[in-house]
mmCIF file as Biopython writes it, N, C-alpha, C and O atoms, coordinates in Angstrom:
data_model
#
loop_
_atom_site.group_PDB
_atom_site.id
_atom_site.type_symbol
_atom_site.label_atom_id
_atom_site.label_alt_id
_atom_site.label_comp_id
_atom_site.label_asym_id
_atom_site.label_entity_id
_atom_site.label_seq_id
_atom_site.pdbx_PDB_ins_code
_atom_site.Cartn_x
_atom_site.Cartn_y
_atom_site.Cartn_z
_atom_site.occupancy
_atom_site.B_iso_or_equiv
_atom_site.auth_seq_id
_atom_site.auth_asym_id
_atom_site.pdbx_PDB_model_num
ATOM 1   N N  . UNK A ? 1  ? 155.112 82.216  169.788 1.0 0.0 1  A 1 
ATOM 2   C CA . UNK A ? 1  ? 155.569 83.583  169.849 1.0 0.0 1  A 1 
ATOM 3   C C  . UNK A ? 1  ? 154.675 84.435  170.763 1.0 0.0 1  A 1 
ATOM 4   O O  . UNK A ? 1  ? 155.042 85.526  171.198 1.0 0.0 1  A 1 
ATOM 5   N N  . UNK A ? 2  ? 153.426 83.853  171.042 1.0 0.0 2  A 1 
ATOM 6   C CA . UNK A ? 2  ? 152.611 84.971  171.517 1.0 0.0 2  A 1 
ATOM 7   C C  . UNK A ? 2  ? 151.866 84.395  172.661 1.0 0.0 2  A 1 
ATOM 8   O O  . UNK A ? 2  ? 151.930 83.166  172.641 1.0 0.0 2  A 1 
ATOM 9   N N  . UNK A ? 3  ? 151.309 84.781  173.468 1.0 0.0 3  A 1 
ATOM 10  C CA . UNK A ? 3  ? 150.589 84.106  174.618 1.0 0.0 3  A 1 
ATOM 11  C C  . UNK A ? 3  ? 148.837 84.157  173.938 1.0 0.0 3  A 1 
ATOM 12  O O  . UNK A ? 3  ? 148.538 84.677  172.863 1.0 0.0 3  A 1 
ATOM 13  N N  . UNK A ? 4  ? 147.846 83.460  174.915 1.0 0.0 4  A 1 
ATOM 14  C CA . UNK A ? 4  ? 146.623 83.687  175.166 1.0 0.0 4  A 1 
ATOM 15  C C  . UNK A ? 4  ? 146.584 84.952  175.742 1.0 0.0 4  A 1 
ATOM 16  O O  . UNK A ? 4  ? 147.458 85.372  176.501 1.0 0.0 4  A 1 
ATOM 17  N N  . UNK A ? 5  ? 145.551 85.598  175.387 1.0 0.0 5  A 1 
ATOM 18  C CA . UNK A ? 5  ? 144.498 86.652  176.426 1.0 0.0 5  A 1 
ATOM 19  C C  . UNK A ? 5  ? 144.640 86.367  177.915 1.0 0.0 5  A 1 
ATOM 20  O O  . UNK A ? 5  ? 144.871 87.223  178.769 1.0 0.0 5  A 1 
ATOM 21  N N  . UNK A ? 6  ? 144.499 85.244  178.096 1.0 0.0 6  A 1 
ATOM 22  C CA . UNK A ? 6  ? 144.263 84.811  179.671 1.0 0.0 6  A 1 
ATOM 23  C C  . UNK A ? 6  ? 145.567 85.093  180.706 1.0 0.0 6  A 1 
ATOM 24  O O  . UNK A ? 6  ? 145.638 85.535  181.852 1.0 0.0 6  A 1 
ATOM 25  N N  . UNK A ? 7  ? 146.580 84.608  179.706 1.0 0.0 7  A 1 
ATOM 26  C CA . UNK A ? 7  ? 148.284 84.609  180.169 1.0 0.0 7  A 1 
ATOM 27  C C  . UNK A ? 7  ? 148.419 86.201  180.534 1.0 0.0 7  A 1 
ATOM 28  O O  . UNK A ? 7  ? 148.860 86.743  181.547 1.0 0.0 7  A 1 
ATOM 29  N N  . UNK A ? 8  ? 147.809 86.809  179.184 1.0 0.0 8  A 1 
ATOM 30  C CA . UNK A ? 8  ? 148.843 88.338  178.846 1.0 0.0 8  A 1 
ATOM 31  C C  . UNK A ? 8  ? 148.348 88.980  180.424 1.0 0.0 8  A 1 
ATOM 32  O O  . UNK A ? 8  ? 149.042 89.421  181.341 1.0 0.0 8  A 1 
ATOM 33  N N  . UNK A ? 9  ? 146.728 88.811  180.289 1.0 0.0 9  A 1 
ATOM 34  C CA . UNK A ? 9  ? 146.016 89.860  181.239 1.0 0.0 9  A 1 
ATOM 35  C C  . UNK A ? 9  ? 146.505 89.139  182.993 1.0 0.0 9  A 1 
ATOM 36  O O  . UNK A ? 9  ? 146.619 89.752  184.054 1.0 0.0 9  A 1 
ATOM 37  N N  . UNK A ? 10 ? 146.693 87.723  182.717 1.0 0.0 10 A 1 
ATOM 38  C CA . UNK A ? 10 ? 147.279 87.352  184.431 1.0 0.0 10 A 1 
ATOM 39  C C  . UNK A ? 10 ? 148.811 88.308  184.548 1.0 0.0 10 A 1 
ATOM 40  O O  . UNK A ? 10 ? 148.963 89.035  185.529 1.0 0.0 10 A 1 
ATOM 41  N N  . UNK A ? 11 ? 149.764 88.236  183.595 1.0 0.0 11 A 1 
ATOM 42  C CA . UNK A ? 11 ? 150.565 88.986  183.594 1.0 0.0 11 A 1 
ATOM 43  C C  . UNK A ? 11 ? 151.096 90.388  183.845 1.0 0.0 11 A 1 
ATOM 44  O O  . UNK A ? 11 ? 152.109 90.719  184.460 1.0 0.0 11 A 1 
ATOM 45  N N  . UNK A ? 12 ? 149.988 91.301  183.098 1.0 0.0 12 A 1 
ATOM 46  C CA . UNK A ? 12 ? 149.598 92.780  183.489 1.0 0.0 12 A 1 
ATOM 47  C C  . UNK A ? 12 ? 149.034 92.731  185.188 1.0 0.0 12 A 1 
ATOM 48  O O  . UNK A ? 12 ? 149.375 93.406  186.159 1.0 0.0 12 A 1 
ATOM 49  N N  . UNK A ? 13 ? 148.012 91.603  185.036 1.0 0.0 13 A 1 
ATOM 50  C CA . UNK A ? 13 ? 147.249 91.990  186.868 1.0 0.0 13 A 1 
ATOM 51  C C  . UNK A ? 13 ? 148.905 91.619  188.000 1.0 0.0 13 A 1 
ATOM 52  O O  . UNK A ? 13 ? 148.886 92.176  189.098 1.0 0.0 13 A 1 
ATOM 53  N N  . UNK A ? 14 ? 149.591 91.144  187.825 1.0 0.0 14 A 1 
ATOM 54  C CA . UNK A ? 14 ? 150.812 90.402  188.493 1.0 0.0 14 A 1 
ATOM 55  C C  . UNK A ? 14 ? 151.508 92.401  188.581 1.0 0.0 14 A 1 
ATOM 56  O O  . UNK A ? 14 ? 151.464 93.084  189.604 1.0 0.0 14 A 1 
ATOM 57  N N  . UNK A ? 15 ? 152.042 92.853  187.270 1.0 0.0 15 A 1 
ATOM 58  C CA . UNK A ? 15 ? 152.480 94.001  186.991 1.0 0.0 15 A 1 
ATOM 59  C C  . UNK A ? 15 ? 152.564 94.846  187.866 1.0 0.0 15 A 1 
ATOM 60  O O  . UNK A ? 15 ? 153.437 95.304  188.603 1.0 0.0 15 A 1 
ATOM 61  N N  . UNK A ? 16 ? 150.875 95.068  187.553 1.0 0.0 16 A 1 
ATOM 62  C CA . UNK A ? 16 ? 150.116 96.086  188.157 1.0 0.0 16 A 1 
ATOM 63  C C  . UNK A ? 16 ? 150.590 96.686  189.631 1.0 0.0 16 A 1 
ATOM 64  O O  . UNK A ? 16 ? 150.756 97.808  190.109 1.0 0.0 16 A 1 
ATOM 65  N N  . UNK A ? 17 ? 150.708 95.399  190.057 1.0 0.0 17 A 1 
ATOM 66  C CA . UNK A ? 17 ? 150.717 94.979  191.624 1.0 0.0 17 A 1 
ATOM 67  C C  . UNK A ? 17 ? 152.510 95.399  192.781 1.0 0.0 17 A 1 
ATOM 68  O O  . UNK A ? 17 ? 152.741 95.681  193.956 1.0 0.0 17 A 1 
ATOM 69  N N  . UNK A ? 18 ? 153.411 95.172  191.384 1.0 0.0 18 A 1 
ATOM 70  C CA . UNK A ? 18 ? 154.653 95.679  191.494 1.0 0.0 18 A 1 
ATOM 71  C C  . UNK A ? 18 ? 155.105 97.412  191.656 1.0 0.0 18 A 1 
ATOM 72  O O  . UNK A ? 18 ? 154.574 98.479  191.349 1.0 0.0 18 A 1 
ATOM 73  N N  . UNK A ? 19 ? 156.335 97.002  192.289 1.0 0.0 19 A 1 
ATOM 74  C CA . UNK A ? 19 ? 156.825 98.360  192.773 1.0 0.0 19 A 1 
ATOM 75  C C  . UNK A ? 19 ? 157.450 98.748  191.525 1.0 0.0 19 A 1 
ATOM 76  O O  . UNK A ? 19 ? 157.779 99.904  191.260 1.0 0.0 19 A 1 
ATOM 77  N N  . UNK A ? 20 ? 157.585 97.863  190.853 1.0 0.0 20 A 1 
ATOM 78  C CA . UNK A ? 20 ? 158.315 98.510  189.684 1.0 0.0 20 A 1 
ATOM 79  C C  . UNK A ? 20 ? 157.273 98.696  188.209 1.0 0.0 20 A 1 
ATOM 80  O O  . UNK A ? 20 ? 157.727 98.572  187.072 1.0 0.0 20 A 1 
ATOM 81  N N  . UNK A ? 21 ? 156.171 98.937  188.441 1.0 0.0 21 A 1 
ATOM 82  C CA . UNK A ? 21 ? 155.596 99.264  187.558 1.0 0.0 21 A 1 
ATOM 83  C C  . UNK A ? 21 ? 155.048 100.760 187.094 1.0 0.0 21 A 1 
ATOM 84  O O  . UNK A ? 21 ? 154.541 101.511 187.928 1.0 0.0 21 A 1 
ATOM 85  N N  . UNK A ? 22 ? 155.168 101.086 185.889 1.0 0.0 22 A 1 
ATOM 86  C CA . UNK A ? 22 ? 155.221 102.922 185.576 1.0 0.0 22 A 1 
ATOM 87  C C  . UNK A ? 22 ? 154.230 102.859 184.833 1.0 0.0 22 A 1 
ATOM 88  O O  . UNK A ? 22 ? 153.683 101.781 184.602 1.0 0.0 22 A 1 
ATOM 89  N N  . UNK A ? 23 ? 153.762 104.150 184.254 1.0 0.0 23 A 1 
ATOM 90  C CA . UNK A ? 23 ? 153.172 104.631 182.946 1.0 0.0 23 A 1 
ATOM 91  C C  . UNK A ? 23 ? 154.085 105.679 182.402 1.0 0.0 23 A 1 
ATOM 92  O O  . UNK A ? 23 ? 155.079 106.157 182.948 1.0 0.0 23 A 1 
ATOM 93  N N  . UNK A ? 24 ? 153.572 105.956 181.216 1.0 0.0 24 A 1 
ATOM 94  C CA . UNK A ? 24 ? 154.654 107.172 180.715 1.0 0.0 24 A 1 
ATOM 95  C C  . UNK A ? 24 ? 155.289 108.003 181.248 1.0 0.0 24 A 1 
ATOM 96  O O  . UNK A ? 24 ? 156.323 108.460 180.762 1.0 0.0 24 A 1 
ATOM 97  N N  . UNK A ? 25 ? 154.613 108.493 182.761 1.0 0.0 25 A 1 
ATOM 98  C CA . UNK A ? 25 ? 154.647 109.438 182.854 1.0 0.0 25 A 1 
ATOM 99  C C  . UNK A ? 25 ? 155.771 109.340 184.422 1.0 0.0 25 A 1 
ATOM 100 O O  . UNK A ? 25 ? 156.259 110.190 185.168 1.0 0.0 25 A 1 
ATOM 101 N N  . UNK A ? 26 ? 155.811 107.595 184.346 1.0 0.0 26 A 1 
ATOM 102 C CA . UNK A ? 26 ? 156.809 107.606 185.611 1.0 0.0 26 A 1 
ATOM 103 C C  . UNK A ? 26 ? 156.365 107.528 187.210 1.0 0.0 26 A 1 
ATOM 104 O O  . UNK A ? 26 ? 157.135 107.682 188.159 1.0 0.0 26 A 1 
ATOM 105 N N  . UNK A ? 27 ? 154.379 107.144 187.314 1.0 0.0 27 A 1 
ATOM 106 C CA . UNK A ? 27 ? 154.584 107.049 188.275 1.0 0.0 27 A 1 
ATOM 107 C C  . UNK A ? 27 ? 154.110 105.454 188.505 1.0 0.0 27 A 1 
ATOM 108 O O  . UNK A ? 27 ? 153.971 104.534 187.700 1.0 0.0 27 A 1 
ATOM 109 N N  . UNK A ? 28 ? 153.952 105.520 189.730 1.0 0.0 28 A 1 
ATOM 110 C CA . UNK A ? 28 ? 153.971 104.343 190.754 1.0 0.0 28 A 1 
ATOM 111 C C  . UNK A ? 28 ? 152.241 103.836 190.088 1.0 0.0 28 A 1 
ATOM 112 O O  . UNK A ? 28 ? 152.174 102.714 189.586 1.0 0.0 28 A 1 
ATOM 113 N N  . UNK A ? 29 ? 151.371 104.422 190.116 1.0 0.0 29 A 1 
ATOM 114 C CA . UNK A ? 29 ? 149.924 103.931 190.459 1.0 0.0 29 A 1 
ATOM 115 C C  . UNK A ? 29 ? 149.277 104.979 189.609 1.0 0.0 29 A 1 
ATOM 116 O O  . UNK A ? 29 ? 148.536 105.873 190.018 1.0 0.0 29 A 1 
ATOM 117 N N  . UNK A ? 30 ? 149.659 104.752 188.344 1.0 0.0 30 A 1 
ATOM 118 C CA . UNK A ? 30 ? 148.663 105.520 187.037 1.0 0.0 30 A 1 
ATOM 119 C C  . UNK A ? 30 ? 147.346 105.188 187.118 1.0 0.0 30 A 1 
ATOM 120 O O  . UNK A ? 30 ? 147.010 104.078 187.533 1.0 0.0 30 A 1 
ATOM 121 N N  . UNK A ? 31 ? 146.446 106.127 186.725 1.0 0.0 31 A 1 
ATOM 122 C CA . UNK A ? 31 ? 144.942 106.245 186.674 1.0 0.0 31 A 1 
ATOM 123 C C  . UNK A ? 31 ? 144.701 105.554 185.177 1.0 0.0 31 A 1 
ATOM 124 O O  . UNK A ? 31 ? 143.516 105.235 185.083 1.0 0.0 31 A 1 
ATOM 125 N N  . UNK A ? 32 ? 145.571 105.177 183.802 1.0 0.0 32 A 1 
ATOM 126 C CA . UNK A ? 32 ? 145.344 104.271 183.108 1.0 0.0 32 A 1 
ATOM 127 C C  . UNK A ? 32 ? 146.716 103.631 182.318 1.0 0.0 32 A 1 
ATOM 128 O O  . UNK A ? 32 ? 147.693 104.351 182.111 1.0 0.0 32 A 1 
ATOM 129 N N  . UNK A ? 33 ? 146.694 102.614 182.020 1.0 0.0 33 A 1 
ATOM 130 C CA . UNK A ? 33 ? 147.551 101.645 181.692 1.0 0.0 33 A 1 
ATOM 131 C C  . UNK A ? 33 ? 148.519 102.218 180.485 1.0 0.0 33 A 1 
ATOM 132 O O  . UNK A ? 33 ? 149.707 101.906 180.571 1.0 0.0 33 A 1 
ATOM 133 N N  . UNK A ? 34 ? 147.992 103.258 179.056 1.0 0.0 34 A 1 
ATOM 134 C CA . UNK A ? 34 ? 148.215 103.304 177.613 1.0 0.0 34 A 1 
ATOM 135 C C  . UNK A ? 34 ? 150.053 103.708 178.512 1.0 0.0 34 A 1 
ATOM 136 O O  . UNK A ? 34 ? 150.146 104.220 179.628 1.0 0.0 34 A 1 
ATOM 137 N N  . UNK A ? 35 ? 150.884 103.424 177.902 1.0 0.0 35 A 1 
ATOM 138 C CA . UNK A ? 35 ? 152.700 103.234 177.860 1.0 0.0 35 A 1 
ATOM 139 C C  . UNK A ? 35 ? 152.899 102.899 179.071 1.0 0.0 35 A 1 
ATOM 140 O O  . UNK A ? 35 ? 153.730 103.591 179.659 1.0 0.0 35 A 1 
ATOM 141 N N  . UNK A ? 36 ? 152.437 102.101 179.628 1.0 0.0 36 A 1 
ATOM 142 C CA . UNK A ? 36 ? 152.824 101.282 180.867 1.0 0.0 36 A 1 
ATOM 143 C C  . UNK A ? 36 ? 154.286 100.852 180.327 1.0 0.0 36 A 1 
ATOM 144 O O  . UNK A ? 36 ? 154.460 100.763 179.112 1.0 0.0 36 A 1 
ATOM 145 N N  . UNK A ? 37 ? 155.425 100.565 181.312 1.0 0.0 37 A 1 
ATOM 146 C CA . UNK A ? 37 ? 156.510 100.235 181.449 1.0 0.0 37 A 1 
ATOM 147 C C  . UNK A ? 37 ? 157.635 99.823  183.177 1.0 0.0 37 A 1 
ATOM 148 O O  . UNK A ? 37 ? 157.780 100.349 184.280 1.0 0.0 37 A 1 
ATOM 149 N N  . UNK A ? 38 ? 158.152 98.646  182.470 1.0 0.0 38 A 1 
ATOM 150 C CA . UNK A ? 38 ? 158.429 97.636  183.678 1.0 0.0 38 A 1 
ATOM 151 C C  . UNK A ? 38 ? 159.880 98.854  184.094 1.0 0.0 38 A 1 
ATOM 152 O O  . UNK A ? 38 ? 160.685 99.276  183.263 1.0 0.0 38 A 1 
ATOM 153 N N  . UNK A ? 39 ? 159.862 99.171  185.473 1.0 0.0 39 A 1 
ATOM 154 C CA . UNK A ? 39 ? 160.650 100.229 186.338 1.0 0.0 39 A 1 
ATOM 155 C C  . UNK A ? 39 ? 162.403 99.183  186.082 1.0 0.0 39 A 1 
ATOM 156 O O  . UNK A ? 39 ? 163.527 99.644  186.280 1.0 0.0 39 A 1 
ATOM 157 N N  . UNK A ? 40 ? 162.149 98.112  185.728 1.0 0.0 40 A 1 
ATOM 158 C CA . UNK A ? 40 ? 163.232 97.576  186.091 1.0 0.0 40 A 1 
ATOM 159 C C  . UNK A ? 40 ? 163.971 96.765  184.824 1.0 0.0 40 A 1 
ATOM 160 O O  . UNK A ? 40 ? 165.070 96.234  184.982 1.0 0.0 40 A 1 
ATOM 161 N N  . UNK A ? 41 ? 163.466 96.738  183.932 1.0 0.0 41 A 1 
ATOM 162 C CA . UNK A ? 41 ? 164.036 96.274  182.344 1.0 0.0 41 A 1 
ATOM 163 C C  . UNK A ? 41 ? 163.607 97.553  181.657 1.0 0.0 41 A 1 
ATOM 164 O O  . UNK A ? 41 ? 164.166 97.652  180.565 1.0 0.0 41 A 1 
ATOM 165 N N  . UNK A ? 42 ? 163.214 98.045  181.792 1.0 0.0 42 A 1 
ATOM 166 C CA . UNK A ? 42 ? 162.388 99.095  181.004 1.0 0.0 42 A 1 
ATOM 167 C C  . UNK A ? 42 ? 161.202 98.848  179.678 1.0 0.0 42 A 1 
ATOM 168 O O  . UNK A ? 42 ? 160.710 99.714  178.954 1.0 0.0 42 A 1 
ATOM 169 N N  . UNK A ? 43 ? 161.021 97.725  179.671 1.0 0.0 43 A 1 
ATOM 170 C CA . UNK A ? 43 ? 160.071 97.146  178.487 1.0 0.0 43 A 1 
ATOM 171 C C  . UNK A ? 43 ? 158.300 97.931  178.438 1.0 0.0 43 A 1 
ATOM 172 O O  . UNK A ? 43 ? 157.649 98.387  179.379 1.0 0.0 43 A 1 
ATOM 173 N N  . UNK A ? 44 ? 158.056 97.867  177.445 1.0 0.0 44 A 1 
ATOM 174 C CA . UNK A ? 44 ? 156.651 98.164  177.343 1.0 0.0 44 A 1 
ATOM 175 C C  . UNK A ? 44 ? 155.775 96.882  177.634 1.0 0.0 44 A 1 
ATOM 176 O O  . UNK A ? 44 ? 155.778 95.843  176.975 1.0 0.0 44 A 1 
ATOM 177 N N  . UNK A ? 45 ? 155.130 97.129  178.600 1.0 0.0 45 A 1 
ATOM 178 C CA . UNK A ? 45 ? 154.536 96.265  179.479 1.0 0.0 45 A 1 
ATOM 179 C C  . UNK A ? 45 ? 153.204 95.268  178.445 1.0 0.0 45 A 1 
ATOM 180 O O  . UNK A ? 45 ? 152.738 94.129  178.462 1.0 0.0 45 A 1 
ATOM 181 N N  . UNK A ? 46 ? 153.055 96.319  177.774 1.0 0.0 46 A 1 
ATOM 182 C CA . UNK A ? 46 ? 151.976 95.531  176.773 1.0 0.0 46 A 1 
ATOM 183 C C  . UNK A ? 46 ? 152.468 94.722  175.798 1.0 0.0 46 A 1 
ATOM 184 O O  . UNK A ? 46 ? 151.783 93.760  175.450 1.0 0.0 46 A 1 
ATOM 185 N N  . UNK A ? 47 ? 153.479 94.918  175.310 1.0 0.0 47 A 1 
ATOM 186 C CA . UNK A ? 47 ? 154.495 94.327  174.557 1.0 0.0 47 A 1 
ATOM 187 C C  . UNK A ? 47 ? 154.901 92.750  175.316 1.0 0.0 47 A 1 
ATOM 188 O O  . UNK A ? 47 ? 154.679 91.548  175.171 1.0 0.0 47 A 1 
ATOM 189 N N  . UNK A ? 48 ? 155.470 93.482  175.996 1.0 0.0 48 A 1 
ATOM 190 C CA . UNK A ? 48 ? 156.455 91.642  177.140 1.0 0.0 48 A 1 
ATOM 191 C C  . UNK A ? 48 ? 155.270 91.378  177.274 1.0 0.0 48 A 1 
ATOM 192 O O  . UNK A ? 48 ? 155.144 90.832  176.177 1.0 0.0 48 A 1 
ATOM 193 N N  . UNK A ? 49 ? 154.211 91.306  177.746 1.0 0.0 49 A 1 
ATOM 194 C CA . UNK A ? 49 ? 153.204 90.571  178.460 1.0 0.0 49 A 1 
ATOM 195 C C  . UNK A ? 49 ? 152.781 89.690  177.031 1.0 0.0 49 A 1 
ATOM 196 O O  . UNK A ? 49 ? 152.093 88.679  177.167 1.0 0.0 49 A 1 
ATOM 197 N N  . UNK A ? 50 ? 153.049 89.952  176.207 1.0 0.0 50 A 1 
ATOM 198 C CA . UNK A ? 50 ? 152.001 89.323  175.132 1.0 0.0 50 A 1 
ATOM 199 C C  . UNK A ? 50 ? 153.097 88.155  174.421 1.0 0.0 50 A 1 
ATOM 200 O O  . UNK A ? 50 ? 152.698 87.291  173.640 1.0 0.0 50 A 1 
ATOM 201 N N  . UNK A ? 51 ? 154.625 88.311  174.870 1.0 0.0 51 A 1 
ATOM 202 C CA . UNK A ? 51 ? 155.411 87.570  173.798 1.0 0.0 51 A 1 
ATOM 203 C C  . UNK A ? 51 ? 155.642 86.116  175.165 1.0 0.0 51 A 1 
ATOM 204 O O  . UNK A ? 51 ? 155.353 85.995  176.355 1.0 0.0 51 A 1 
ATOM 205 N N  . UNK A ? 52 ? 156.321 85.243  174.096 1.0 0.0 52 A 1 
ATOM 206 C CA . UNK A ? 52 ? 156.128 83.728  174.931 1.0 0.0 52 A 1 
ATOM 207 C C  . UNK A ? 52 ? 158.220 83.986  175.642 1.0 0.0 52 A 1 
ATOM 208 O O  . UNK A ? 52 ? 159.047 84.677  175.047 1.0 0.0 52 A 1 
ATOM 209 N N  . UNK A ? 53 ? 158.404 83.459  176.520 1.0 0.0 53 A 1 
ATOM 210 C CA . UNK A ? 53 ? 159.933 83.491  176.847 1.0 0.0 53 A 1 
ATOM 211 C C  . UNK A ? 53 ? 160.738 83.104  175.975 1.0 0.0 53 A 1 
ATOM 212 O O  . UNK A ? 53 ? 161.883 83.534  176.114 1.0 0.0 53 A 1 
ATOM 213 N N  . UNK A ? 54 ? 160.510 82.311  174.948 1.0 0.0 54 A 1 
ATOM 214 C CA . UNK A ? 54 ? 161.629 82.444  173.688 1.0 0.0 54 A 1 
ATOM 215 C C  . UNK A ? 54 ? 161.986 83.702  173.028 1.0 0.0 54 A 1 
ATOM 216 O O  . UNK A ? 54 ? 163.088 84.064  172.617 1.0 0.0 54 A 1 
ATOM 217 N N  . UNK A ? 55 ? 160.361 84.567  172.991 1.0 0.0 55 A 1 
ATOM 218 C CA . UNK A ? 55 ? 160.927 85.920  172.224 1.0 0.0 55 A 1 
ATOM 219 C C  . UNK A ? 55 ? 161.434 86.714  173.402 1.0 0.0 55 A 1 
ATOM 220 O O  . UNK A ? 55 ? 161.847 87.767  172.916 1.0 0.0 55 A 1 
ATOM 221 N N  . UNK A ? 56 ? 161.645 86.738  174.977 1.0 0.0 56 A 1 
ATOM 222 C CA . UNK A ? 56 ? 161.946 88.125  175.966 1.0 0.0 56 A 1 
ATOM 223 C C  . UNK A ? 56 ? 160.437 88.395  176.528 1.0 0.0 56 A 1 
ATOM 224 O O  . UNK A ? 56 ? 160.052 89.491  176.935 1.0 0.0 56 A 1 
ATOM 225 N N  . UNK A ? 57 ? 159.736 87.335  176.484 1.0 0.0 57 A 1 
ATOM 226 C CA . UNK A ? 57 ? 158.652 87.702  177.438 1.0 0.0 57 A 1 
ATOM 227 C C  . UNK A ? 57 ? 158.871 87.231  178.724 1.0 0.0 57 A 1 
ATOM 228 O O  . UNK A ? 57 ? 158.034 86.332  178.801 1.0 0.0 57 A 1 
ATOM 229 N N  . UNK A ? 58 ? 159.438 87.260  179.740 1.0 0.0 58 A 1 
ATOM 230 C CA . UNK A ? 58 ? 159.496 87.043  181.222 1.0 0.0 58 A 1 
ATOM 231 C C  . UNK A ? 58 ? 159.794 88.069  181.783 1.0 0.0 58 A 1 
ATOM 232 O O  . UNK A ? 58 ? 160.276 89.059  181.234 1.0 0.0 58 A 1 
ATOM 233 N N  . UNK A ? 59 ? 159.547 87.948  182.901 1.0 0.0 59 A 1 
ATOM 234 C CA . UNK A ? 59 ? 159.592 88.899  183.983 1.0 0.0 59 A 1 
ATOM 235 C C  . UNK A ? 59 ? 161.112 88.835  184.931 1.0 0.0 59 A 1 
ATOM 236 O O  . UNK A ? 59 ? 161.618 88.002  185.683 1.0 0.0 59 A 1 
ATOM 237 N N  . UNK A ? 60 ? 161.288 89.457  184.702 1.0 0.0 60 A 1 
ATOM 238 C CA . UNK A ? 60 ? 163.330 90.173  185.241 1.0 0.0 60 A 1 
ATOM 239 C C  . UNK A ? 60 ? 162.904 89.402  186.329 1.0 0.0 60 A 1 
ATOM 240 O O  . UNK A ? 60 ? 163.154 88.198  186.376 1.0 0.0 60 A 1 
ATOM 241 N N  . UNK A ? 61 ? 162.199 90.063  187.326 1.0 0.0 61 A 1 
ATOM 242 C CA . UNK A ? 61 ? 162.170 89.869  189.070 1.0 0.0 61 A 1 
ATOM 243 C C  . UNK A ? 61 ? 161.656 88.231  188.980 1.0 0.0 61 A 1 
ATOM 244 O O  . UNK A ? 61 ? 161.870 87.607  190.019 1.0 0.0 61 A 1 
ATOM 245 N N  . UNK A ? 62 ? 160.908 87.338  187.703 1.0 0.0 62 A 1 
ATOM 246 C CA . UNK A ? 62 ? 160.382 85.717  188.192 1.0 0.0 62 A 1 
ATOM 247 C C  . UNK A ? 62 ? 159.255 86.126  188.630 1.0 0.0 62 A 1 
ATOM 248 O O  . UNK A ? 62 ? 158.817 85.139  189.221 1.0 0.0 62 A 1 
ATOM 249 N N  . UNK A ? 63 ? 158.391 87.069  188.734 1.0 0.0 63 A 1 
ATOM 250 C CA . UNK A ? 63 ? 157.027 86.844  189.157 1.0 0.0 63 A 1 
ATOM 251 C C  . UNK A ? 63 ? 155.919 86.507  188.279 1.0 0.0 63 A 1 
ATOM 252 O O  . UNK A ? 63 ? 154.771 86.794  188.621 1.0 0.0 63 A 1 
ATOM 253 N N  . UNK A ? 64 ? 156.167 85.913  187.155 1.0 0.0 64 A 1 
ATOM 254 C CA . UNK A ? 64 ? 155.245 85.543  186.111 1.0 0.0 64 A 1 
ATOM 255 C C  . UNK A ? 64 ? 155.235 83.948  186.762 1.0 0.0 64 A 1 
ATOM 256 O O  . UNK A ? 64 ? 156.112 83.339  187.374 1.0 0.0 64 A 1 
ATOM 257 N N  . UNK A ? 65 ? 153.711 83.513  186.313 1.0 0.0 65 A 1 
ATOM 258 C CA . UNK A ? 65 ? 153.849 81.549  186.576 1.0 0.0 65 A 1 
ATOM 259 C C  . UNK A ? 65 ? 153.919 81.627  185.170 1.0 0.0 65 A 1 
ATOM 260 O O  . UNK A ? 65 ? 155.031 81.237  184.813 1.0 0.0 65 A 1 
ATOM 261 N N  . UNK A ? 66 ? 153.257 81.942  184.277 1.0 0.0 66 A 1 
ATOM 262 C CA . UNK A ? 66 ? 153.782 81.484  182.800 1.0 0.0 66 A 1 
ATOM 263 C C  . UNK A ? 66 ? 154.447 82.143  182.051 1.0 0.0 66 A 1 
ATOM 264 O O  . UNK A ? 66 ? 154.783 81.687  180.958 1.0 0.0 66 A 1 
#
């Protein structure tokens, strides 16, 4: 159900890096992570990053390796 530490945080750094990544507040390149959310499923980024692809943890666009 849940990933490693190692997975979640390769996942967020992958995120990060996307055009489609927000914070609460909707923009592009937040000064900190707290309600991060994917521009393009709309998921809470801390959430998906942590669940395994049986529960809806993957990435819409395929840019996750795990």
């Amino acid at each position: 159900m849940f990933v490693s530490k190692k997975v979640k945080k390769d996942r967020l750094d992958t995120c990060k890096k996307c055009d489609f990544y927000r914070n609460f507040l909707m923009l592009r390149r937040p000064k900190w992570t707290k309600g991060a959310r994917c521009g393009k499923c709309s998921c809470f980024l801390d959430a998906k990053t942590t669940l395994t692809k049986e529960y809806f943890g993957e990435c819409p666009l395929g840019k996750w390796k795990e």
